[in-house]
C-alpha positions as CSV (number, residue, x, y, z in Angstrom):
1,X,82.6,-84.6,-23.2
2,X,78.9,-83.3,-23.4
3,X,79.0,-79.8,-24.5
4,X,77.4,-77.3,-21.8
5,X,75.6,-74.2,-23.5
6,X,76.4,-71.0,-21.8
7,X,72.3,-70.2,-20.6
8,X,72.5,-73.2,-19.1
9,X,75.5,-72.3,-16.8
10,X,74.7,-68.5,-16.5
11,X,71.6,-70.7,-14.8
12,X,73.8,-72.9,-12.6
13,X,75.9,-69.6,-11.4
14,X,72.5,-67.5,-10.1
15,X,71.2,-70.3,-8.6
16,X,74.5,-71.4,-6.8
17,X,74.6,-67.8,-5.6
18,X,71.4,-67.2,-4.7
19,X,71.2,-70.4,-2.4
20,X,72.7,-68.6,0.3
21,X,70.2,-66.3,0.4
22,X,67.2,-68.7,0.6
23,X,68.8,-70.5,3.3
24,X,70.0,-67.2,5.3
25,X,66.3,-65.9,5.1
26,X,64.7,-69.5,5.9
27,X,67.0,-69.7,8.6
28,X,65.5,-65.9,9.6
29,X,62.1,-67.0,9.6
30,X,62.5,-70.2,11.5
31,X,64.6,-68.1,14.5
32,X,61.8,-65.3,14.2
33,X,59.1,-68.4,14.9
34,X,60.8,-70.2,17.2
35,X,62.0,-66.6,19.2
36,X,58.1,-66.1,19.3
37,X,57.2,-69.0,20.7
38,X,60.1,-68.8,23.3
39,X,58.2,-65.7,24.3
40,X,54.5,-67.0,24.6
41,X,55.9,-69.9,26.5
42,X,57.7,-67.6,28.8
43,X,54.5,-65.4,29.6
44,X,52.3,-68.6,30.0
45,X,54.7,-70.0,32.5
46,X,54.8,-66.4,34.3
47,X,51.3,-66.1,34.5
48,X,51.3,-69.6,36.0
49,X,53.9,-68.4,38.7
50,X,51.6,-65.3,39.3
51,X,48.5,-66.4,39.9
52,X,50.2,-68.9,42.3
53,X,51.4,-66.1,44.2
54,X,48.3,-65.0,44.4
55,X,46.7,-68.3,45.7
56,X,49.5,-68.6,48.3
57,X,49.8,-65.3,49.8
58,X,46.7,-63.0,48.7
59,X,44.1,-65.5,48.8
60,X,45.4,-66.6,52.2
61,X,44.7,-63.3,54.1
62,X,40.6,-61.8,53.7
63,X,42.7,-58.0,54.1
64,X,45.1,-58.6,51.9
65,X,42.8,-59.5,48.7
66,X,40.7,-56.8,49.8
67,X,44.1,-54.4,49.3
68,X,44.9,-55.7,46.7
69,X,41.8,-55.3,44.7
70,X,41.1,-51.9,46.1
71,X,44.9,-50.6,44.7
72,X,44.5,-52.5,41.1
73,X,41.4,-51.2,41.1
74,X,43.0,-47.1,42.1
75,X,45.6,-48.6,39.2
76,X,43.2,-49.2,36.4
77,X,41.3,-46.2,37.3
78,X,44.0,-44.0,36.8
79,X,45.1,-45.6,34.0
80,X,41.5,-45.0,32.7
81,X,41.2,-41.6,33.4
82,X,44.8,-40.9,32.0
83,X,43.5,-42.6,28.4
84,X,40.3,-40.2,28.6
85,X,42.4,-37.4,29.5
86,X,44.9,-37.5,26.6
87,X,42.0,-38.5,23.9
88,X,40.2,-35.3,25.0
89,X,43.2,-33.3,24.5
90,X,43.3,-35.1,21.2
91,X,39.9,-34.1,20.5
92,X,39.9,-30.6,21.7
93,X,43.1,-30.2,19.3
94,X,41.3,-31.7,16.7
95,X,38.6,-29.1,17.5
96,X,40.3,-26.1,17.4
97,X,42.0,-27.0,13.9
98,X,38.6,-27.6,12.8
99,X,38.0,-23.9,13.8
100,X,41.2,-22.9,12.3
101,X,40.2,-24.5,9.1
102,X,37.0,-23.0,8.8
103,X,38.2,-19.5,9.9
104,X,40.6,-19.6,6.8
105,X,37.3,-21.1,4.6
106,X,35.2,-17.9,5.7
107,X,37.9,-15.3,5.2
108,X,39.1,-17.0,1.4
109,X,34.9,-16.9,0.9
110,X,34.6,-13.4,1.7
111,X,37.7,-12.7,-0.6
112,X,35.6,-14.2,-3.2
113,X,32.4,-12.3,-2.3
114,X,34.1,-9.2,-2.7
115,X,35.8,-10.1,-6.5
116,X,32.6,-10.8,-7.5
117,X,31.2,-8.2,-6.2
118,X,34.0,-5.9,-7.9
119,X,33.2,-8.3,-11.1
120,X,29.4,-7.6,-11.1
121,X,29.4,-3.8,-10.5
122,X,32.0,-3.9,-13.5
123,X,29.8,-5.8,-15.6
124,X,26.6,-3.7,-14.8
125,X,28.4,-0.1,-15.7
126,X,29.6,-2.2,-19.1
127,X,26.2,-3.1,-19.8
128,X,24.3,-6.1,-21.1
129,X,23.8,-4.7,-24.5
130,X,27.9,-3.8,-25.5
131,X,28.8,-7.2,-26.8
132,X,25.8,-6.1,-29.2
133,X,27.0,-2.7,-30.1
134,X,30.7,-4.1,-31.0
135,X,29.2,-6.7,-33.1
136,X,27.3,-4.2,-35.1
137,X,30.7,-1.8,-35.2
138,X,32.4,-2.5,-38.3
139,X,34.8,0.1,-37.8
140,X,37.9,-2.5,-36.4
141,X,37.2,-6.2,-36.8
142,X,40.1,-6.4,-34.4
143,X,39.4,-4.9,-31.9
144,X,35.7,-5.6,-31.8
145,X,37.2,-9.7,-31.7
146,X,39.8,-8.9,-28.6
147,X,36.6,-7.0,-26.5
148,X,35.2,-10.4,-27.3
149,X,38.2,-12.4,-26.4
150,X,38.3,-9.9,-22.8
151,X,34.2,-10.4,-22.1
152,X,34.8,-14.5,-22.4
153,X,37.4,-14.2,-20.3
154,X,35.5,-12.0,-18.2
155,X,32.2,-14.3,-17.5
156,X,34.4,-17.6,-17.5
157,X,36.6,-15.6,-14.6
158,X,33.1,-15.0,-12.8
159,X,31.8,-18.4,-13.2
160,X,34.7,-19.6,-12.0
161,X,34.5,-17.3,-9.1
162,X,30.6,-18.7,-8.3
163,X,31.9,-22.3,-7.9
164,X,34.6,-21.7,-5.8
165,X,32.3,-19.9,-3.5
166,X,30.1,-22.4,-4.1
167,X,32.7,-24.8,-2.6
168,X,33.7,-22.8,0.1
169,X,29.9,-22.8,1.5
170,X,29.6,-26.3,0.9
171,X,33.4,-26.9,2.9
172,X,32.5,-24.7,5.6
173,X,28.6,-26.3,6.2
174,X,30.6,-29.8,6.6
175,X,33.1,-28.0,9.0
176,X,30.4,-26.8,10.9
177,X,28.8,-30.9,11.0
178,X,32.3,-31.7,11.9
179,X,32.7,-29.1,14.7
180,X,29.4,-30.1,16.5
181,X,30.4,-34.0,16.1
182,X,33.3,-33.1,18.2
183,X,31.8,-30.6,20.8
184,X,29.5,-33.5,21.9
185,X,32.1,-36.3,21.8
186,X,34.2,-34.2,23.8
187,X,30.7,-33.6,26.3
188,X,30.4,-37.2,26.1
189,X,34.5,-37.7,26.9
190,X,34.0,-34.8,30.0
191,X,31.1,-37.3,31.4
192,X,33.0,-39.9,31.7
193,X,36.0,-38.4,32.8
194,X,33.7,-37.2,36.0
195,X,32.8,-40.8,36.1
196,X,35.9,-41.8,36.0
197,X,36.9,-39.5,38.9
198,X,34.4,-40.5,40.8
199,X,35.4,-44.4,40.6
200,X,38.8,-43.1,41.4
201,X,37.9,-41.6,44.8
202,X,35.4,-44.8,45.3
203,X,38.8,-47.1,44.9
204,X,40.9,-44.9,46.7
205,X,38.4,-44.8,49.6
206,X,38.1,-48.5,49.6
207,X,41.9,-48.5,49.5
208,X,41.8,-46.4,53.1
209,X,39.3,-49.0,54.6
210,X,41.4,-52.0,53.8
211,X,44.8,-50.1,55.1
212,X,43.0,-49.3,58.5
213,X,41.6,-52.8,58.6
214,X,45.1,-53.8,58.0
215,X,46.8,-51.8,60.7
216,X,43.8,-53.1,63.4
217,X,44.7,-56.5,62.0
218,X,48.5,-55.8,62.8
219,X,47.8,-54.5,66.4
220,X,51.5,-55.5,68.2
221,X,55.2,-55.3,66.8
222,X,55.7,-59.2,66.8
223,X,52.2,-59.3,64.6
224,X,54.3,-56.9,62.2
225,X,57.5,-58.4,62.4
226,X,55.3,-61.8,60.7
227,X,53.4,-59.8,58.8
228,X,57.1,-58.4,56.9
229,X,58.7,-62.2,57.6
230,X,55.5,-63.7,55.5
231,X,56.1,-60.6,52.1
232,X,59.6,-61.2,52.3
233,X,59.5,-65.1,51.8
234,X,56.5,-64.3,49.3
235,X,58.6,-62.7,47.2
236,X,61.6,-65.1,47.7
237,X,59.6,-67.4,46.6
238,X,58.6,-65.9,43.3
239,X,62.3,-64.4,42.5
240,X,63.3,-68.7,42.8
241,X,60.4,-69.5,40.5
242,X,61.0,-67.1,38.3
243,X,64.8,-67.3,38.1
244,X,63.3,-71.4,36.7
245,X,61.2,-70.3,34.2
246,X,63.8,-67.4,32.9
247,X,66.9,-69.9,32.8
248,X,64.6,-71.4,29.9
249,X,64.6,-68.5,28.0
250,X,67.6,-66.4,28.9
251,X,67.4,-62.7,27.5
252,X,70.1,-61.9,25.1
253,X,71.5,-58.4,26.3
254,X,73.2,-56.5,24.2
255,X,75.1,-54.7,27.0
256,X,76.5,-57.2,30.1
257,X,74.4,-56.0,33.0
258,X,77.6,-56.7,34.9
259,X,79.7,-54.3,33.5
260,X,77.2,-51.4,34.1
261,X,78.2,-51.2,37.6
262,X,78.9,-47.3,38.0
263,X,77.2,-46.4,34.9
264,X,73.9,-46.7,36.2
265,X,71.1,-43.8,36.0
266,X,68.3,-44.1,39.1
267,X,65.1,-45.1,38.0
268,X,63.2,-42.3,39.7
269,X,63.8,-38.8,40.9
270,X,63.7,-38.4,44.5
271,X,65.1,-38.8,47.7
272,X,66.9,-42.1,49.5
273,X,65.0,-42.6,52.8
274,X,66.3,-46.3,53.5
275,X,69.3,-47.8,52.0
276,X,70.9,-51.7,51.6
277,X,71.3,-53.6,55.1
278,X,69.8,-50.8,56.9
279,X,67.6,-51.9,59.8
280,X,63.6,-51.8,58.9
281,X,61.9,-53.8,61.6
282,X,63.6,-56.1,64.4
283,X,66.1,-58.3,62.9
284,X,64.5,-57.2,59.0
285,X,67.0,-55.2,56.9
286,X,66.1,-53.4,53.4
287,X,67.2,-55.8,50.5
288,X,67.4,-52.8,48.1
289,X,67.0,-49.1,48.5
290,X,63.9,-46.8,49.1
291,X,63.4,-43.7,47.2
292,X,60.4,-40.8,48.0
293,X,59.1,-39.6,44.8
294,X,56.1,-37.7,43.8
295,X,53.1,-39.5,43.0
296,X,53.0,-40.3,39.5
297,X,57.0,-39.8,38.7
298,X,58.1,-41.8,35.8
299,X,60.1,-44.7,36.9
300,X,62.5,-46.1,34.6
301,X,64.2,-49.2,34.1
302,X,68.1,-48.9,34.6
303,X,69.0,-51.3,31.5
304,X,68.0,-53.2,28.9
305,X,66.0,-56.6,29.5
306,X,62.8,-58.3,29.3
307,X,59.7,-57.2,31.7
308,X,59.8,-60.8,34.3
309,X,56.7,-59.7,35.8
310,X,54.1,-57.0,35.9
311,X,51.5,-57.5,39.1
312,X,50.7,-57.2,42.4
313,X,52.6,-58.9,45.4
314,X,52.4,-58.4,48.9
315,X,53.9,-55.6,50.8
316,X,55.7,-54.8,47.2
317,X,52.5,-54.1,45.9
318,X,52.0,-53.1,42.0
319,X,55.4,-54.7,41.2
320,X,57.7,-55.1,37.8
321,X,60.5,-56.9,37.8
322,X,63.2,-56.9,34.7
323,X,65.0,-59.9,33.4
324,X,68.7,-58.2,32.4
325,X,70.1,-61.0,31.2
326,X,73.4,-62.9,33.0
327,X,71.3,-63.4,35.9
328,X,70.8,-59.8,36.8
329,X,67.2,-58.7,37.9
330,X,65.9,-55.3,38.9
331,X,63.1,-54.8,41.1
332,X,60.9,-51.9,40.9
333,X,58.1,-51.7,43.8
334,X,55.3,-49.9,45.4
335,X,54.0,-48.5,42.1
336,X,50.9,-46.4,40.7
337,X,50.5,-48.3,37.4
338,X,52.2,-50.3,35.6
339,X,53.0,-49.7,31.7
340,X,55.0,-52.9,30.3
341,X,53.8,-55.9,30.5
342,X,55.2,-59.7,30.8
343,X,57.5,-60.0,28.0
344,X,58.1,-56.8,26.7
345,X,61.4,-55.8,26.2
346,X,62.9,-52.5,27.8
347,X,65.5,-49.9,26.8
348,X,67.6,-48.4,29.1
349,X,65.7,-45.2,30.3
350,X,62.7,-46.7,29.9
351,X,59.4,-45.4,31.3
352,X,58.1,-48.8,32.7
353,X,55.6,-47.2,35.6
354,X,54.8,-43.9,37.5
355,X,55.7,-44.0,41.6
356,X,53.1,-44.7,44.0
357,X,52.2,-45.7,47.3
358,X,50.8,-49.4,46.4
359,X,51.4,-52.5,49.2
360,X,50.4,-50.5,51.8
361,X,52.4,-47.8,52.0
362,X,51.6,-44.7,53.8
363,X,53.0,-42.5,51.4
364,X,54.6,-42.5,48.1
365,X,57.5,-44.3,47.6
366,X,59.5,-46.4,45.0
367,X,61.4,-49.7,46.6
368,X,64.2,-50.4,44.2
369,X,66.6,-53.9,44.3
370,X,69.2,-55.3,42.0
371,X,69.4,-59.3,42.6
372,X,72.2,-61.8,41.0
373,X,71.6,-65.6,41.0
374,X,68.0,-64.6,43.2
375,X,70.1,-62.5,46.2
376,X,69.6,-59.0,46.7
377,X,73.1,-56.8,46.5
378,X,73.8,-53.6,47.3
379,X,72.2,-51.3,44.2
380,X,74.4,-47.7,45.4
381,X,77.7,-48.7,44.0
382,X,76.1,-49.3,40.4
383,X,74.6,-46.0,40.1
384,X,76.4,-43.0,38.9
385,X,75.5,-40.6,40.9
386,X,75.4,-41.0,45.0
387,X,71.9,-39.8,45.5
388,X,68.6,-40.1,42.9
């Protein structure tokens, strides 16, 4: 038997035991990479589905692109405006702790101005010729060489003193560059916010003109009564091509949407003004529930999931819908803005877009549906509470 030297095995041991490990973290990276591309497939095949909607029931109707570009157009506006908003608060913070900063500089200066001024009057009642006399006084060697010892000190002390004022000048000059940079960035910021404004009002003008176009359009109850029959198949539609594309690529919940029935928070503050199976128009009934809110109210998803889609549709208008997993989708419509996009995952609590009065509403409201297997059910009996 061929004798086996003990490097040679400790060898053998670490590699057997650290096999495991190479394979566990390959194994990682290939799941990361293939979890990745899951995902970009996903959003390619969504944005297929959504600019097919678009092509079949915006681009159909001359009013109903015109809506729809006039309320994405209120939507980016806003959004817009918000990001200026919060960078000029940013800036204007940044300002003032610039004029903290320097306040501190000028007080620490005039500190300093004063020491030396303490340090000079000292010096000038000592005289410039008494290093002189005390080298001349015999008298006591020792103490002449600790006055010597004590006036070193002294003019190293007041050098000392010089640079740091020296500094603080120099600080305080580059606060004041600093401080004028940001008073005309935040001129420049206040210009466009008034621009921004101003495109605001142009889109929610536009916005008015396409509703009242809309309405003329819509002249008798029948003409409504399509108008409703043609957003609900539009969005039948995209829930079945959807629920195709998501079967692909199913969301791996970490909670069962299923057993949150109960447990549910509502995705917006406000007050239920239609509820499931109540009658909206003729023969129509509300597939989900209808909830006044202010404009601008964070809406929030109800679970955990993946963000389905994140656009405009129809009579819905700026709408997000999230994939929950076990064939469980939420539907959150009429919106402001949107703030997830297609593919994003969601907590529960989740601030996902702000209330609004997009599709065509007349005022602001957030249309809210749970679907299983692509058909609506009754959302009250999975919410905690009875009202939002």
């Amino acid at each position: 038997m061929v004798p086996v030297s003990r490097a040679f095995l400790t060898f053998c041991i670490a590699f057997a035991m650290a096999l495991p490990v190479g394979i566990s973290a390959a194994q990682s990276a290939g799941e990361a990479a293939r979890a990745a591309a899951d995902l970009k497939a996903v959003k390619a095949e969504i944005a297929k589905i959504a600019a097919q909607v678009r092509r079949d029931s915006v681009d159909r109707s001359k009013l109903t692109r015109k809506l729809r570009a006039a309320e994405v157009s209120v939507a980016d506006a806003r959004t817009e405006l918000a990001r200026l908003r919060g960078e000029r608060s940013e800036r204007a913070e940044k300002r003032a702790e610039l004029a903290r900063e320097k306040a501190g500089r000028e007080a620490a200066l005039a500190v300093e101005q004063r020491e030396l001024s303490s340090e000079l009057r000292s010096a000038y009642l000592i005289g410039r010729e008494e290093p002189l006399k005390l080298l001349l006084n015999q008298e006591d060697p020792a103490r002449a060489g600790r006055m010597f010892a004590y006036y070193s000190y002294f003019g190293r002390a007041r050098a000392d003193r010089i640079a740091r004022i020296g500094a603080y000048v120099a600080g305080i000059a580059a606060l004041d560059a600093q401080l004028r940079e940001e008073e005309e960035r935040l001129a420049d910021l206040e210009g466009q916010q008034k621009a921004q404004v101003a495109q605001l009002e142009a889109a929610r003008a536009e916005r008015g003109k396409a509703l009242a176009e809309l309405e003329a359009e819509s002249r008798t109850r029948a003409q409504t009564l399509e108008q409703l029959r043609r957003e609900q198949a539009g969005l039948e539609k995209l829930v079945r091509d959807l629920r195709r594309a998501l079967e692909q690529y199913p969301v791996d919940s970490k909670a069962a949407f299923g057993k949150l029935r109960g447990k549910l928070a509502w995705p917006v503050a406000g007050k239920l003004v239609a509820t499931f199976g109540s009658a909206r128009a003729g023969a129509i009934k509300w597939d989900g529930v209808m909830i006044a809110a202010g404009r601008g109210a964070p809406v929030h998803s109800v679970a955990s999931g993946r963000v389905a889609y994140a656009d405009w549709l129809p009579g819905l208008g700026l709408l997000v819908i999230v994939d929950h997993g076990d064939h469980y989708l939420s539907l959150y419509g009429h919106n402001d803005q949107l703030y997830k996009a297609v593919g994003e995952r969601v907590a529960p609590g989740d601030t996902i877009a702000a209330a609004g009065d997009s599709g065509g509403r007349s005022r602001t409201e957030l249309y809210f549906e749970i679907r299983r297997n692509g058909k609506p059910i009754d959302p009250g009996p999975w919410f905690r509470a009875r009202e939002p």
